[in-house]
C-alpha positions as CSV (number, residue, x, y, z in Angstrom):
1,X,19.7,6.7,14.9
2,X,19.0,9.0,11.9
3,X,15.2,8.1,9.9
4,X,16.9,6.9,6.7
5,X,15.8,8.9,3.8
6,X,12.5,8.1,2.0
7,X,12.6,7.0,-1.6
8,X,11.6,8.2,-4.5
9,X,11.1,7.7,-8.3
10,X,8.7,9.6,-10.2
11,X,5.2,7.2,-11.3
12,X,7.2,4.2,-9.9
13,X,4.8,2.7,-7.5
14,X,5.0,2.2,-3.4
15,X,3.2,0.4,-0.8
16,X,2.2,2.6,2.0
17,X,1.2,1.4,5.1
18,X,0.0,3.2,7.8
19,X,-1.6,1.7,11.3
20,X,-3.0,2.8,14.7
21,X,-1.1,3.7,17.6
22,X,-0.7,-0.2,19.5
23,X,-3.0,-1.5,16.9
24,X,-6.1,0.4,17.8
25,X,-8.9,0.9,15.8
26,X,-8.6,4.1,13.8
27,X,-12.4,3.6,11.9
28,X,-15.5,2.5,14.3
29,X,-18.3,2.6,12.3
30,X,-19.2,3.2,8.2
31,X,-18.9,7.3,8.2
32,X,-15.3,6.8,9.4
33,X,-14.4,4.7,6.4
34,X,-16.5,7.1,4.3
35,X,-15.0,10.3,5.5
36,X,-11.1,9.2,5.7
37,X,-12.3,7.6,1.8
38,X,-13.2,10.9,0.7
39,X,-10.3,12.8,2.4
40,X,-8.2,10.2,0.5
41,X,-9.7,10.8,-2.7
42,X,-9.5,14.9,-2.4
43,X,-5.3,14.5,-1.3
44,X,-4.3,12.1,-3.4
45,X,-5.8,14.1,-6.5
46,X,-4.4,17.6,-5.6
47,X,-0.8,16.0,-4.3
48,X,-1.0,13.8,-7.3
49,X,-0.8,10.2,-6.0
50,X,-2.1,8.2,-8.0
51,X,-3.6,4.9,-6.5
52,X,-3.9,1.7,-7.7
53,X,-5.3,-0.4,-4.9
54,X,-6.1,-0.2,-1.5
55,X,-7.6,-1.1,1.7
56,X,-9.0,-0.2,4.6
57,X,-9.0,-2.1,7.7
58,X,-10.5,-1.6,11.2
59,X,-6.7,-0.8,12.3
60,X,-4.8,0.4,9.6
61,X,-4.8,1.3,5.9
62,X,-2.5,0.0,3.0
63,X,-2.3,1.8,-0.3
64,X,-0.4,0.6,-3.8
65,X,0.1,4.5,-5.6
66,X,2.6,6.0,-7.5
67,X,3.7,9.2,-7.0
68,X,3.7,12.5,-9.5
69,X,5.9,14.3,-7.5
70,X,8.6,14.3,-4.8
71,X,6.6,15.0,-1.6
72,X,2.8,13.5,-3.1
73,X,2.6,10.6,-0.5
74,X,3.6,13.1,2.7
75,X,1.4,15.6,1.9
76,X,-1.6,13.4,0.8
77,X,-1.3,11.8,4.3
78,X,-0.5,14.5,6.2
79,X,-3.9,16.2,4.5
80,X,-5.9,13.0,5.9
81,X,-4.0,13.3,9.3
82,X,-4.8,16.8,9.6
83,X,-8.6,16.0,8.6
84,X,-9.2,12.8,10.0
85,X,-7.4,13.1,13.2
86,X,-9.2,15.9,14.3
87,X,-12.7,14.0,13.0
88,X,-12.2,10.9,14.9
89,X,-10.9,13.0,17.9
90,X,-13.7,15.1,17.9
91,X,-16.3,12.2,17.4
92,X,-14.8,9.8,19.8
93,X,-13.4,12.5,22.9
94,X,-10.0,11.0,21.6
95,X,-6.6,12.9,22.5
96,X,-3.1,12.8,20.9
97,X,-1.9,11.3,18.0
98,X,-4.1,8.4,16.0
99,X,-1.4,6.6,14.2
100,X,1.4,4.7,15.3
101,X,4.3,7.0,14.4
102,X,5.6,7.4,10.2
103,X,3.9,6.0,7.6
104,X,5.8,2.6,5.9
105,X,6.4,2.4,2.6
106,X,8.9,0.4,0.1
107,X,8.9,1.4,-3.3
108,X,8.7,-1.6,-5.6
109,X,9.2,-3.3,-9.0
110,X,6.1,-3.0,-11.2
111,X,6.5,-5.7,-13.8
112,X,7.2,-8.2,-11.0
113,X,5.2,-7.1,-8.4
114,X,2.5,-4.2,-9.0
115,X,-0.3,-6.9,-9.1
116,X,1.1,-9.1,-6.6
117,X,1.0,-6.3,-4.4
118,X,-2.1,-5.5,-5.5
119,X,-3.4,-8.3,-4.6
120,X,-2.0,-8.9,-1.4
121,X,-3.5,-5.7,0.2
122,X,-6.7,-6.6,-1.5
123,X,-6.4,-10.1,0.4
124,X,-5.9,-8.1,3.6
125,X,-9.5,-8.9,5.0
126,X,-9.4,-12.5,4.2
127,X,-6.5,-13.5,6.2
128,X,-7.6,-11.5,9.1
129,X,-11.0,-13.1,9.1
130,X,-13.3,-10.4,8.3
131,X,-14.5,-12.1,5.1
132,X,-14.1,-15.4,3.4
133,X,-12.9,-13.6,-0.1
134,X,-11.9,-10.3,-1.4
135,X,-15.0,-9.9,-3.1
136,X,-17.1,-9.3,0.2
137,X,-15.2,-6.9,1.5
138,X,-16.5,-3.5,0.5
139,X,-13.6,-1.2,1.5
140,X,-10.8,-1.9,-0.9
141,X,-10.2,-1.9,-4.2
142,X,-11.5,-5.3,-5.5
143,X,-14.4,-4.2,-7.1
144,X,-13.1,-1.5,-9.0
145,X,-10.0,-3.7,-10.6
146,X,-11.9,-7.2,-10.8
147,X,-15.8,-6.4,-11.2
148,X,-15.3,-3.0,-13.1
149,X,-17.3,-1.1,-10.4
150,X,-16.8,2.7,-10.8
151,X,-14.0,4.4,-7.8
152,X,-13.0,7.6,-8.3
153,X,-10.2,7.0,-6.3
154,X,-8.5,5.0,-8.5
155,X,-5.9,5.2,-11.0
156,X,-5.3,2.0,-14.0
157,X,-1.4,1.7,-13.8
158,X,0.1,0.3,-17.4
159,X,0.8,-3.1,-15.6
160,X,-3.1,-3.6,-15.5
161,X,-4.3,-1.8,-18.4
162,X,-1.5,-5.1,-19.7
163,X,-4.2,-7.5,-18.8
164,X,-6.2,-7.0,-21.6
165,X,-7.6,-4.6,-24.4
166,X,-11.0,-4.0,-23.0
167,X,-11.9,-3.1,-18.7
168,X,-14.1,-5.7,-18.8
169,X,-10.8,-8.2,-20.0
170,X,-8.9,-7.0,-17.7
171,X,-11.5,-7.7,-14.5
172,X,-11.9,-11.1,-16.3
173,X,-8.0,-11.6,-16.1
174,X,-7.7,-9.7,-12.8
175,X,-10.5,-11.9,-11.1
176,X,-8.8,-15.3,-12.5
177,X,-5.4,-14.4,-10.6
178,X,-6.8,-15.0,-7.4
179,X,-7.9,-18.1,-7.5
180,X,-4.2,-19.0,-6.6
181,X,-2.9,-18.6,-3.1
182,X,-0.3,-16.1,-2.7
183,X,2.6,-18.0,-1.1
184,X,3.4,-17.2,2.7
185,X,6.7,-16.7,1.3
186,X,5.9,-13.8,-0.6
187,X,3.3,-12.6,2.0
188,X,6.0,-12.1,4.7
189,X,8.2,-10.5,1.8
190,X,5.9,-8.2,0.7
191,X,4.6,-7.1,4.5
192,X,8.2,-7.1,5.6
193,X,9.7,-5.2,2.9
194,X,6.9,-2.2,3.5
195,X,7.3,-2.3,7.4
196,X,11.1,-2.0,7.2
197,X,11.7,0.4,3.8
198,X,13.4,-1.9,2.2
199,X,13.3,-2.0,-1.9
200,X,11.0,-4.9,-3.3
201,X,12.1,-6.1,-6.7
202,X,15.1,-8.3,-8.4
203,X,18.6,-7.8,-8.3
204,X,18.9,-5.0,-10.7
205,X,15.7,-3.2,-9.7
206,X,17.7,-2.9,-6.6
207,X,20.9,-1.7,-7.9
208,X,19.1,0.7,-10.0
209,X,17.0,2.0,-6.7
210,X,20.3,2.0,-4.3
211,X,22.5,4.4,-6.5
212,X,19.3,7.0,-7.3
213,X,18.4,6.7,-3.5
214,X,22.1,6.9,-2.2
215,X,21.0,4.3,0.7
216,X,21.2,0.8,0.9
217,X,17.6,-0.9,-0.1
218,X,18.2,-4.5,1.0
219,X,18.8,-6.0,4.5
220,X,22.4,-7.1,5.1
221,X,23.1,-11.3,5.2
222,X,21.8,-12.6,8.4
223,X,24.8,-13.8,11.0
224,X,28.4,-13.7,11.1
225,X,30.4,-16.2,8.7
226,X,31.4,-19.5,9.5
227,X,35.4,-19.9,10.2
228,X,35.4,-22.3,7.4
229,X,34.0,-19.8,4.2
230,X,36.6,-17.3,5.9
């Protein structure tokens, strides 16, 4: 089956996630976060990705970042796969390949869901039980977008910069959006929509993304039709 073609809009935002090969660990200790961190940092600023929020996790890293140009998400991961790969290899006596085949991504609609999307990934630890809120995990980006703690990794998308007129506003707004639950409903739809490349916004985001993509964005309706709506 042909790889259906990736998408692409210039400054419209994606989530990007990429995991280890059968779920295994791709960071073992701090230096690995810090070194794949700073690889991040160095790509994302030369290929021009700009990145909004992120996380990463023991077993796989998500990112929310729009891209400057065509190619800026490839080549700012395949920088960090050429440079981290051959790090953790070389540090762990690993062979082969670290990550579990392509990168995911979905690109998305930023007035209805940059900041839900930006707080899911920043949520990640939480619901995988590696701390009780966002706030006490240290690598993501919660404490640059709600405590105003300086990350040169980072990029203020116009959505955020929205919250309010001053940073310290906008972590004050930020913060205060997470004392609701998001909805298992929009969890799965956020997670699923990334994993399988499909389109995450309303009905004319989708329209809009279908004829400059040339693919279809959205799953098809589950099941065949009843005899009786025939």
């Amino acid at each position: 089956m042909a790889r259906l073609p990736r998408y692409y809009i210039k400054n419209q935002p994606q989530h990007i996630i990429q995991r280890g090969i059968n779920g295994n660990e791709i960071f073992r200790n701090e230096d690995d976060y810090l070194n794949y961190y700073e690889w991040l940092q160095m790509a994302a600023d030369y290929y021009q990705l700009k990145v909004h929020a992120f996380i990463l996790m023991p077993n796989h890293v998500q990112l929310l970042a729009s891209p400057g140009k065509e190619d800026s998400i490839s080549k700012t991961l395949q920088s960090l796969g050429r440079n981290y790969v051959h790090y953790f290899n070389k540090n762990y006596d690993h062979e082969g390949t670290l990550w579990e085949g392509r990168y995911r991504a979905t690109i998305l609609d930023s007035k209805n869901y940059l900041l839900l999307c930006s707080r899911f990934i920043e949520t990640q630890a939480v619901r995988e039980g590696l701390a009780k809120h966002p706030r006490d995990y240290y690598w993501s980006s919660y404490g640059y977008n709600a405590k105003g703690e300086e990350d040169p990794l980072m990029t203020d998308h116009r959505i955020y910069k929205a919250l309010g007129d001053t940073p310290k506003e906008r972590n004050k707004n930020y913060r205060a959006m997470f004392k609701k639950k998001i909805s298992g409903d929009d969890e799965a739809l956020i997670y699923n929509s990334a994993l399988k490349g499909w389109a995450l916004g309303d009905a004319k985001f989708l329209a809009k993304i279908e004829k400059s993509s040339n693919r279809r964005v959205s799953p098809l309706p589950r099941g065949r039709p009843r005899l009786s709506d025939k």
